[in-house]
C-alpha positions in Angstrom: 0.0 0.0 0.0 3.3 2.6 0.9 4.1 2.4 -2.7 1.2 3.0 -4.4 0.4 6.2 -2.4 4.0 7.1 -3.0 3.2 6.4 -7.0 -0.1 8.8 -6.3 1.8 11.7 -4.6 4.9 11.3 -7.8 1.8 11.6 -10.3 -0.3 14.3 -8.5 3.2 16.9 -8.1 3.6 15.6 -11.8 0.3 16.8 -12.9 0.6 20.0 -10.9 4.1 20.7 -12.1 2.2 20.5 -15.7 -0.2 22.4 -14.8 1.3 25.4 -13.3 4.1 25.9 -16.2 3.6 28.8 -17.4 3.9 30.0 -14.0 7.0 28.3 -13.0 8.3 29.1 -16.7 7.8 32.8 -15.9 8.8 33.0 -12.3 12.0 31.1 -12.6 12.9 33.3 -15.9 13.0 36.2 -13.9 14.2 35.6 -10.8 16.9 34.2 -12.3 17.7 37.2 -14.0 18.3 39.1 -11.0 21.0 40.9 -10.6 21.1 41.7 -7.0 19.1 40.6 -3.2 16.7 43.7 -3.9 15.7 42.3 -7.4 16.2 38.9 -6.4 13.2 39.3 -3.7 11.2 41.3 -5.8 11.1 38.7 -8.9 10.0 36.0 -6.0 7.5 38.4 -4.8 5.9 38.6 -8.0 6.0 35.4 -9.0 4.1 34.1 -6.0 1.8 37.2 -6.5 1.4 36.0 -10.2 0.6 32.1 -8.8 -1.8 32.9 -6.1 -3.8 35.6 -8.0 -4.2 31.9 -10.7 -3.8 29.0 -8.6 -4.8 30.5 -4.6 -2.6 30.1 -1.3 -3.3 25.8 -1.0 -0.7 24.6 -3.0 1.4 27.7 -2.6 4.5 25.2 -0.4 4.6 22.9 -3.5 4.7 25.4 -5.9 7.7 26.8 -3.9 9.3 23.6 -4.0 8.8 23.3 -7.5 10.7 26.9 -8.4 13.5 25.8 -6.1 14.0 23.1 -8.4 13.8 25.0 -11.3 15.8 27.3 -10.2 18.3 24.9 -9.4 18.6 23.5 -12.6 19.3 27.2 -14.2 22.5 26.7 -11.4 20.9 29.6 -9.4 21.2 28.2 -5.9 21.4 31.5 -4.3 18.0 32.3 -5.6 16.8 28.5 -5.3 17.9 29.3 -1.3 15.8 32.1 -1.0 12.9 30.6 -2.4 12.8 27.8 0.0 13.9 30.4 2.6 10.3 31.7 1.7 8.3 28.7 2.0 10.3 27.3 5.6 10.6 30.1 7.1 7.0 32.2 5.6 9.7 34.8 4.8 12.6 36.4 2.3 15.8 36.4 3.3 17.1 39.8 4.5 18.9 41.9 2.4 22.6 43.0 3.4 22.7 46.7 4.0 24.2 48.2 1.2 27.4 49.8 3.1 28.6 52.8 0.6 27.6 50.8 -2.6 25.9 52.3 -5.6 22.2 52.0 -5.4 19.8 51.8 -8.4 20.1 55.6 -8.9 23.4 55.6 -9.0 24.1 57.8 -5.8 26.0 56.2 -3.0 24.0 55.3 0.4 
């Protein structure tokens, strides 16, 4: 019986995975593409915004697993750390005080 439920559970996150493409296509795409934490945590933001205003908040841990994975094959583990960051913890990581560095305008902090 163990094995057929674990044979359910591969084919139900299979058929969700499937399912919820576009929105794993789109979210890993641009998180991956961030350049820094700041951008990094807003590309997460928006991709869970984009997958509970389609899919609601119930499957929102799997879907989090799911872009880890992703993100991990795209050899982002920073961002793939962050993500499950989100769904242990309810939270993003903080992001390290910028210390003298150039912001997005350009002017030092």
């Amino acid at each position: 019986m163990p094995v057929k439920q674990g044979k359910r559970t591969r084919a139900s996150r299979a058929h969700l995975e499937a399912k919820w493409s576009y929105c794993l296509a789109r979210g890993s795409c641009f998180i991956a593409g961030t350049l820094t934490p700041l951008t990094l945590n807003a590309a997460i933001n928006e991709a869970v915004e984009v997958f509970i205003a389609r899919q609601g908040h119930e499957d929102l841990p799997l879907f989090l697993e799911l872009l880890a994975e992703r993100l991990q094959k795209r050899e982002k583990p920073e961002a793939a750390n962050a993500v499950l960051h989100l769904r242990g913890c309810g939270t993003l990581p903080p992001v390290p005080e910028l210390d003298g560095r150039k912001t997005d305008t350009g002017r030092r902090s």
